[in-house]
C-alpha angles and dihedrals in degrees: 000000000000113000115235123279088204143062088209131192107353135177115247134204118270104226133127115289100234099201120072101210080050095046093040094054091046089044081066114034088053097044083059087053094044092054093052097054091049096052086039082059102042088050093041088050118024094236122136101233125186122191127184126187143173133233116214088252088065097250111139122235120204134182121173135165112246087005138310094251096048091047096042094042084051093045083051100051094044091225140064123284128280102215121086133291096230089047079043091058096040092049096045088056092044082056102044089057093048091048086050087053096043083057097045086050095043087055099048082044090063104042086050092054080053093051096045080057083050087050103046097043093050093046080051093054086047092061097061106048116092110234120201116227101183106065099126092124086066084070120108103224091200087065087054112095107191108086082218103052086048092050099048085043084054087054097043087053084046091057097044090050094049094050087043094052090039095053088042091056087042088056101044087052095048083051090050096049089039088060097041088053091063 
């Protein structure tokens, strides 16, 4: 029997997520499962469910089957609806889609929140990164087309080889007459 090359499902630890980027993903990742099971327990068993939460940025989330409002006006009054079954049933389903599209907003809401950390670290990173302007010497002249631009580039290889040469002779001087002084 071959051991297992997994640890497989465990349980972890419930405790705050310390990291923002960390809390807001599992926020949700686990809203999206919170809002199947309710709708998996309204279907199953023919019961009319609400369910509110809060992100940590304060934005409500709400799921309810037929729909929040219909649930929550219903808790408040303490009986069922006045209105008719068949309006019931129309405005159940209105709600329903609109309930679909506030999740699928709340989600892109949330993965753009993550991209807008992405952005801003990687801008940061930018910053501080030196970037060379002048590198104009990396540049092949036999891939340069214009025959002036070619010849300019020649002259600007012939002055950076002059003022290397002439720095390199003006080192080597200052190191003979270092030497000559000991």
């Amino acid at each position: 029997m071959n051991p297992k090359k997994t640890k497989g499902k465990q349980r972890i630890n419930i405790k705050k997520i310390e990291k923002d980027e960390g809390r807001s993903v599992t926020f949700s990742k686990r809203l999206n499962g919170i809002y199947t099971k309710i709708s998996e327990l309204s279907i199953l068993c023919g019961v009319e469910v609400a369910f509110i939460g809060y992100s940590c940025s304060g934005k409500p989330y709400t799921f309810g089957s037929p729909s929040f409002q219909a649930v929550a006006e219903r808790f408040l009054n303490g009986e069922a609806s006045s209105s008719s079954s068949s309006s019931l049933v129309m405005n159940a389903h209105k709600q329903a889609k609109i309930q679909e599209l506030c999740k699928k907003y709340n989600r892109l809401v949330e993965e753009l929140k993550v991209d807008e950390v992405k952005v801003k670290k990687a801008a940061a990173l930018a910053e501080t990164r030196v970037v060379n302007k002048d590198v104009w010497w990396k540049v092949d002249p036999n891939d340069v087309k214009d025959h002036e631009k070619a010849k300019k580039m020649m002259e600007k290889y012939q002055e950076l080889y002059d003022k290397l040469c002439e720095q390199a002779a003006s080192r080597i001087k200052r190191g003979h007459d270092e030497n000559n002084n000991k």
